[in-house]
C-alpha positions in Angstrom: -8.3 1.9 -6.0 -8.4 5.3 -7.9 -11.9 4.8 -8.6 -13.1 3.8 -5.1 -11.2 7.1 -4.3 -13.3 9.3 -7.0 -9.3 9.9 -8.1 -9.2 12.8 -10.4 -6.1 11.9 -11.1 -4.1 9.0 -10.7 -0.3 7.8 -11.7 1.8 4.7 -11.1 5.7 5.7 -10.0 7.2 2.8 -9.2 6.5 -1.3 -9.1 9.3 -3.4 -6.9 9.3 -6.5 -5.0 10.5 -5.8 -1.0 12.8 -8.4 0.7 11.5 -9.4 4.3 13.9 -8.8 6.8 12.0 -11.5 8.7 13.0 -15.3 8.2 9.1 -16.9 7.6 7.2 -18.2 5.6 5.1 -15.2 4.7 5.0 -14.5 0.8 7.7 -11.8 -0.7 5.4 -9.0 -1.3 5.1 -6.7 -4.6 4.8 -2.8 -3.6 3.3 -0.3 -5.8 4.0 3.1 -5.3 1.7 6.3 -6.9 0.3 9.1 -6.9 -3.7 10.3 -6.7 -5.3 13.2 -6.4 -8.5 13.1 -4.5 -11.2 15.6 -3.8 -12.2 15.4 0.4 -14.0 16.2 2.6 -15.8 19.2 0.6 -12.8 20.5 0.0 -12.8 22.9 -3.2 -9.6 21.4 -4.7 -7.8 18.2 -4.6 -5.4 17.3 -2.0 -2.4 15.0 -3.5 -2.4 11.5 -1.7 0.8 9.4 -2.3 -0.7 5.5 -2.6 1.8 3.3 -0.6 0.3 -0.6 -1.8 1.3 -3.9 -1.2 0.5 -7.5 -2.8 1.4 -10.7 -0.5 0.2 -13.7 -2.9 -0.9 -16.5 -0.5 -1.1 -19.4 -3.1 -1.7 -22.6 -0.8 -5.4 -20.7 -0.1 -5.8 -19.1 -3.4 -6.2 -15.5 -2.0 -4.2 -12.2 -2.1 -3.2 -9.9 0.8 -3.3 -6.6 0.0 -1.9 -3.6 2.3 -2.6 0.2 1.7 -1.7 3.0 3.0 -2.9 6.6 1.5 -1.0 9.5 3.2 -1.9 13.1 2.3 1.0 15.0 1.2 -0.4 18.8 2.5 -0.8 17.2 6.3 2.1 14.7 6.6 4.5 15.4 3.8 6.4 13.0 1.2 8.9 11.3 3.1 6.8 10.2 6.2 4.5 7.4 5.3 7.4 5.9 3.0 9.4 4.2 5.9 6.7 3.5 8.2 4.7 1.6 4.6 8.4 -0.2 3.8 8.8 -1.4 7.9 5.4 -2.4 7.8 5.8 -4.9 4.6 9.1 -5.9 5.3 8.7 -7.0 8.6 4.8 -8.7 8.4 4.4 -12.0 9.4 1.7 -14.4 8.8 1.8 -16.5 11.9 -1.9 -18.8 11.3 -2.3 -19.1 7.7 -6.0 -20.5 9.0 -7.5 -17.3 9.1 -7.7 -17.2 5.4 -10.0 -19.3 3.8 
C-alpha cells in the first residue's frame, strides 16, 4: 500500500485481531495500524496519513477482504478515523457470501 501511495515514508505500529461485536458468520478480521507519509496533491512537503487496514480471510472462496481507510492527520487529526475504522470492522457483516467468487 505504501508504494501505491508513492509513501516516502512508511511504519507499522501496531498488528491485532478485532472481536465482532456482531454474532455471524463473517471472518474475525486482523487490523493493521501505521503510519505513511505521502506527498499530495502538489503539495511541497508530505502530509502524515495514519493507515487504518483490515484483513477478513474468507476461506470457503479462497479470497481476502481487505478494508482501508487513510485519514490525513493535518485535516482530521489522530483520534478521529480510529473509532469510526474500529466500528466499521467490528460491526461488518457479510450477509451473501455469493458475491465473492
Amino acid at each position: 500500500m505504501a508504494h501505491d501511495n508513492s509513501a516516502e515514508f512508511q511504519e507499522v505500529d501496531s498488528i491485532s485481531i478485532i472481536q465482532k461485536t456482531s454474532p455471524d458468520t463473517t471472518p474475525i478480521p486482523i487490523a493493521l495500524e501505521g503510519l505513511q507519509q505521502v506527498r499530495k496533491f502538489n503539495h511541497t512537503t508530505a502530509d502524515d496519513v495514519r493507515i487504518y487496514m483490515a484483513l477478513f480471510r474468507i476461506e470457503e472462496k479462497d479470497i481476502d477482504l481487505v478494508v482501508t481507510f487513510n485519514v490525513p492527520l493535518a485535516s482530521l487529526g489522530e483520534g478521529i478515523g480510529k473509532a469510526d475504522f474500529r466500528t466499521f470492522v467490528e460491526t461488518l457483516r457479510i450477509v451473501d457470501y455469493g458475491l465473492f467468487a
